[in-house]
C-alpha positions in Angstrom: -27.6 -14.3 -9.6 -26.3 -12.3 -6.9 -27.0 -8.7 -5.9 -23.9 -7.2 -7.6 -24.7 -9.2 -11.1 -27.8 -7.6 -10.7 -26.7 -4.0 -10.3 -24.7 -4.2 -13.1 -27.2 -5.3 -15.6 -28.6 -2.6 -14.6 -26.2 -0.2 -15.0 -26.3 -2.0 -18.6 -29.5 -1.9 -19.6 -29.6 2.6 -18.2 -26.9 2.9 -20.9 -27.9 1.1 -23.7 -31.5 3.1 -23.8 -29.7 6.5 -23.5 -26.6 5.8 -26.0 -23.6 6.1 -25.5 -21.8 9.2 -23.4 -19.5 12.2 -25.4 -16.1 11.4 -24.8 -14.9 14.7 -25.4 -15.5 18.3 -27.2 -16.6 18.5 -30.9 -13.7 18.0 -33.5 -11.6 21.1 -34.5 -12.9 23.2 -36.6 -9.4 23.2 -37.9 -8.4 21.9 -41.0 -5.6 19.1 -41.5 -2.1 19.7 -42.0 -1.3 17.3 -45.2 0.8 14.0 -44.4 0.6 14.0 -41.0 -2.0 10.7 -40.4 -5.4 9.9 -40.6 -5.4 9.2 -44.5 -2.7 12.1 -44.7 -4.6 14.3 -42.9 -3.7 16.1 -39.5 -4.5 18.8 -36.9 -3.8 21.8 -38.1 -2.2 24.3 -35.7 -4.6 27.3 -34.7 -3.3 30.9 -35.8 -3.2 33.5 -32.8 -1.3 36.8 -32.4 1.3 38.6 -30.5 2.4 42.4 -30.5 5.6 43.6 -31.7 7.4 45.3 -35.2 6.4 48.5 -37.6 2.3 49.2 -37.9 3.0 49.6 -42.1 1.4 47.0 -44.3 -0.5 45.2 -40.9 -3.3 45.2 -38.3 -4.8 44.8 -35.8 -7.8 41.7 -36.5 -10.7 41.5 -33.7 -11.7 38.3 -32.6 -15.0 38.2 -35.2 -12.2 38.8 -38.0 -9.9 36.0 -37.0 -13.8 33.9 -37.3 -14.0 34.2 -40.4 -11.3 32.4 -41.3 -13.0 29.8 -41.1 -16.5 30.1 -42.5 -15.9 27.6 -45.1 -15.2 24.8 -42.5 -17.8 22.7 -42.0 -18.2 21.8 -37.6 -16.8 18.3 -38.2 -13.4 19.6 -39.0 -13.6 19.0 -42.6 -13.2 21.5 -45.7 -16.4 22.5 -47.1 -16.0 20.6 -50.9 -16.3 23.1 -53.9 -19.5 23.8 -56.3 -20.3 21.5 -58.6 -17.8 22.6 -62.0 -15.8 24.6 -59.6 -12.0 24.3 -59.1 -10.0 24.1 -55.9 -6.2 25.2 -55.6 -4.3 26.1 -52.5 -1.9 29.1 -52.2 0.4 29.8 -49.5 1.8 32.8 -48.8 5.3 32.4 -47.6 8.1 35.0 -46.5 10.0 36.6 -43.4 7.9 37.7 -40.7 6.0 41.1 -41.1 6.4 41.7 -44.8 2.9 42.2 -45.1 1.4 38.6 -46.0 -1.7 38.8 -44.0 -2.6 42.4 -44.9 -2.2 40.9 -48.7 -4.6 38.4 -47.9 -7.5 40.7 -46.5 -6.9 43.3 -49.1 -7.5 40.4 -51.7 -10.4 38.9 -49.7 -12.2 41.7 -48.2 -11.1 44.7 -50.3 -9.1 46.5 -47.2 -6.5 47.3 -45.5 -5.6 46.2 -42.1 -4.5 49.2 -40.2 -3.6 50.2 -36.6 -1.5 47.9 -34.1 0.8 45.4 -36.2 -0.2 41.1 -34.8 1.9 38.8 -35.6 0.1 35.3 -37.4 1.3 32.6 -35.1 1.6 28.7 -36.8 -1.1 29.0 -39.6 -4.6 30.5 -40.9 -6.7 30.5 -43.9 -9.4 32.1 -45.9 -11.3 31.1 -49.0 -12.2 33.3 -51.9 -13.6 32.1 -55.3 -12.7 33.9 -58.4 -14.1 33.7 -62.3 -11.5 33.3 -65.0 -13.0 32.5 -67.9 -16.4 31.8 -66.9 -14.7 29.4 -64.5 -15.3 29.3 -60.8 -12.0 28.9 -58.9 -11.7 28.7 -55.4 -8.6 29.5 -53.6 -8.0 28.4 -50.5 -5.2 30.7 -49.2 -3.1 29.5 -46.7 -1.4 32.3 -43.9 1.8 31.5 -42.4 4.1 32.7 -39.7 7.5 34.1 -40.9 9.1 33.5 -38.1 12.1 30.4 -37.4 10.3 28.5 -35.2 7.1 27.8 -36.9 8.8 26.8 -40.0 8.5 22.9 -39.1 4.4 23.9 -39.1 4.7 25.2 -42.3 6.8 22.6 -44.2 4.0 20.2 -43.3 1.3 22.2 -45.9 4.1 22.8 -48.2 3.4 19.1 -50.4 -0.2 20.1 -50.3 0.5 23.3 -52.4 -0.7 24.0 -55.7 0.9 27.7 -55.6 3.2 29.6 -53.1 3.5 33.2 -53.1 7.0 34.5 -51.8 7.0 37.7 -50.6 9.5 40.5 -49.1 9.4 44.1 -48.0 10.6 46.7 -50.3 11.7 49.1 -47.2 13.5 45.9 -45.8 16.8 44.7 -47.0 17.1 41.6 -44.9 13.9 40.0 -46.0 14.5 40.7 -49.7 18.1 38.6 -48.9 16.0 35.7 -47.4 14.6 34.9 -50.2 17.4 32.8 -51.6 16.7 30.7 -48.2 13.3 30.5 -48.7 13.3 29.4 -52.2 16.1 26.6 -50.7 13.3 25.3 -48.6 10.5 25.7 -51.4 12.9 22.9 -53.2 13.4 20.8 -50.3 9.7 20.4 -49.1 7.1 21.7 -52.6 6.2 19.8 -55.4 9.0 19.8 -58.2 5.4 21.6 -60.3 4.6 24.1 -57.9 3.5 28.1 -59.0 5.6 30.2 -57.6 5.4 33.7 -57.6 7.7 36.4 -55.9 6.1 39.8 -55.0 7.8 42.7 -53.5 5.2 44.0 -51.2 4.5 48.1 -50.1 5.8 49.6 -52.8 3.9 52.5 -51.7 6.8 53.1 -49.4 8.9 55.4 -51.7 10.7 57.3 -49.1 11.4 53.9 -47.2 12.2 52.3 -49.7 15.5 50.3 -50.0 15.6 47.7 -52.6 15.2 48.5 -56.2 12.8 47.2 -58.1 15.4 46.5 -60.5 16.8 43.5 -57.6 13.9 42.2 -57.7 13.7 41.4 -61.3 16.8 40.0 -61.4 16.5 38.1 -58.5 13.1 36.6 -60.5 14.8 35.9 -63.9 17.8 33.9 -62.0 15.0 31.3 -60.8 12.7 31.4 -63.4 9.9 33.0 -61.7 6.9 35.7 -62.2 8.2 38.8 -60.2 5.9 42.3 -59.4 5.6 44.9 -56.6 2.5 44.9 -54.9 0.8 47.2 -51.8 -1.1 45.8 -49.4 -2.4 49.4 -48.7 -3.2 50.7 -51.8 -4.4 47.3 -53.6 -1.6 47.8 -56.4 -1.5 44.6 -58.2 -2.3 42.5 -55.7 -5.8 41.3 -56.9 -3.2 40.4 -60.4 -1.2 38.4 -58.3 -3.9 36.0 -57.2 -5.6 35.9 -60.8 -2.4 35.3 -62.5 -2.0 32.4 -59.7 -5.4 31.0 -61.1 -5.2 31.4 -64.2 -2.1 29.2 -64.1 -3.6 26.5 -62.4 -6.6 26.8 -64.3 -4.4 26.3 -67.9 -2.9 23.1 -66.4 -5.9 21.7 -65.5 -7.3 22.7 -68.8 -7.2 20.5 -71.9 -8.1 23.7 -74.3 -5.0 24.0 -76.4 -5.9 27.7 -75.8 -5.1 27.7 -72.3 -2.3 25.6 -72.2 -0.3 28.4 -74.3 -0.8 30.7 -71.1 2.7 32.1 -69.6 2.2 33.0 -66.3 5.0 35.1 -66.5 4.1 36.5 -70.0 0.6 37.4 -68.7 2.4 39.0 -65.4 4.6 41.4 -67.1 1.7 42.7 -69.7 -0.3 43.3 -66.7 2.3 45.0 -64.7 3.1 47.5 -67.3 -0.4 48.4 -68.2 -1.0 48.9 -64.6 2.0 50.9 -64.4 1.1 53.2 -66.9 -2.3 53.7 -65.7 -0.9 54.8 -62.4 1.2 56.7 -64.2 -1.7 58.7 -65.8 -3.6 59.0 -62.9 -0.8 60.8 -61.4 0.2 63.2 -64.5 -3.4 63.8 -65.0 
C-alpha cells in the first residue's frame, strides 16, 4: 500500500470515530409555508419591520416581543402538535397595510395594546393562543401578514392552508375599506371554496376620524354573505368576539353534535354585537 493509501485510511478511520461534521446552522425555527415542497411544506419567510404611516392602532414590538412569536415552535422547525382532545385551526388576518392587524392580534393574545412608533410586519408572523368553547380546547394559530403589494405572492402561499381569514379595514380610512372588494377577489382565487371569513372594521374608537359608516360596512357584508362588526384594537371592543366566533365556527363543523352544527356564525355575531353595544352604551349613560 503506498504512503498516500495510507494517509487516507486514516483520514477515514479519524472521521468515522468522531461522526460525521455539521454541514450548516440548525433548521429555521420558521414554520412552512403550505405547498411549497417537502411533503407540502416550505420555508416560511421571517417577519421584520420598517418605519413609516399614522402611530393609531400600532406599535412599536422590541426584539423579546417579536420572540415570542414563536414559542410554540419546536428548534427543529416544526409546529409544536396540540394537546391531546385539543383542536387546531389557522386564522389569517388579511387587509391593506396599517389597518391595525397586528395590534388586533396582541390585544387578543396578550390583552394590550401596542402603542408608540407605528412597524410595519414585513412577509409573515405568527402567534398561538388556545381558547375554551364549550369545554373544548381550541388552539388558534394566527397567522400576521403584510398588507402591502409586494408581499402578496408570500401570502397567497398560506392562503390553501387556512381554516379562517379575517379581513379587515380602517374605519378612518376610505381607501382600505374600497380594497376590500380586491381582497375578497383574491380570497376566491387562492382559499378554500369552505373557508370562514369574517370582515371587521377596525378602530372604531376613532369617532372624530372617522370616515366610513358603519352602515357601508354592513352592506358591504350582506352582498358577500359574510359576518361583519367593528372592532378596536385599543380599547379591546369586540375583538376577543371576533376570534371566539371564528372558533366556534370551526369547532361546529368539526363537531358531530346536531347542537353545534345549527350554530350561525353570523347569527351568533350580530347577538353578540348588539349586546355589546348596549353595554357600552350603558356604561357611557351611566
Amino acid at each position: 500500500m503506498s504512503a498516500m493509501e495510507e494517509k487516507l485510511r486514516g483520514v477515514t478511520k479519524r472521521g468515522s470515530r468522531h461522526g460525521p461534521r455539521a454541514t450548516g446552522p440548525a433548521a429555521s425555527d420558521w414554520p412552512a409555508a403550505p405547498g411549497s415542497g417537502g411533503g407540502g411544506r416550505g420555508q416560511a419567510a421571517p417577519s421584520s419591520s420598517q418605519p413609516g404611516g399614522s402611530a393609531h392602532n400600532r406599535g412599536h414590538e422590541s426584539p423579546s416581543r417579536r420572540q415570542s412569536s414563536r414559542e410554540s415552535v419546536e428548534p427543529t422547525g416544526q409546529q409544536a402538535p396540540p394537546e391531546h382532545g385539543e383542536l387546531l385551526f389557522k386564522v389569517m388576518l388579511l387587509g391593506d397595510s396599517g389597518v391595525g392587524k397586528t395590534c388586533l392580534l396582541t390585544q387578543f393574545r396578550d390583552g394590550r395594546f401596542l402603542s408608540g412608533n407605528y412597524i410595519t410586519t414585513v412577509g409573515i408572523d405568527f402567534r398561538n393562543k388556545v381558547v375554551v368553547v364549550d369545554d373544548t380546547s381550541i388552539k388558534l394559530q394566527i397567522w400576521d401578514t403584510a398588507g402591502q403589494e409586494r408581499f402578496r405572492s408570500v401570502t397567497h402561499a398560506y392562503y390553501r392552508d387556512a381554516h379562517a381569514l379575517l379581513l379587515l379595514y380602517d374605519v378612518t380610512n376610505k381607501t382600505s375599506y374600497d380594497n376590500i372588494r380586491a381582497w375578497l377577489s383574491e380570497i376566491r382565487e387562492h382559499a378554500n371554496e369552505d373557508v370562514v371569513i369574517m370582515l371587521l372594521g377596525n378602530k372604531s374608537d376613532c369617532g372624530t376620524e372617522r370616515v366610513v359608516k358603519r352602515e357601508d360596512g354592513e352592506r358591504l357584508a350582506q352582498e358577500y354573505k359574510v359576518p361583519f362588526m367593528e372592532t378596536s384594537a385599543k380599547t379591546g371592543l369586540n375583538v376577543e368576539l371576533a376570534f371566539l366566533a371564528v372558533a366556534r365556527e370551526l369547532k361546529a363543523r368539526k363537531s358531530n353534535d346536531p347542537d353545534d352544527t345549527k350554530f350561525n356564525v353570523q347569527d351568533y355575531v350580530r347577538q353578540q354585537s348588539q349586546r355589546n353595544s348596549c353595554f357600552n352604551s350603558n356604561c357611557l349613560t351611566t
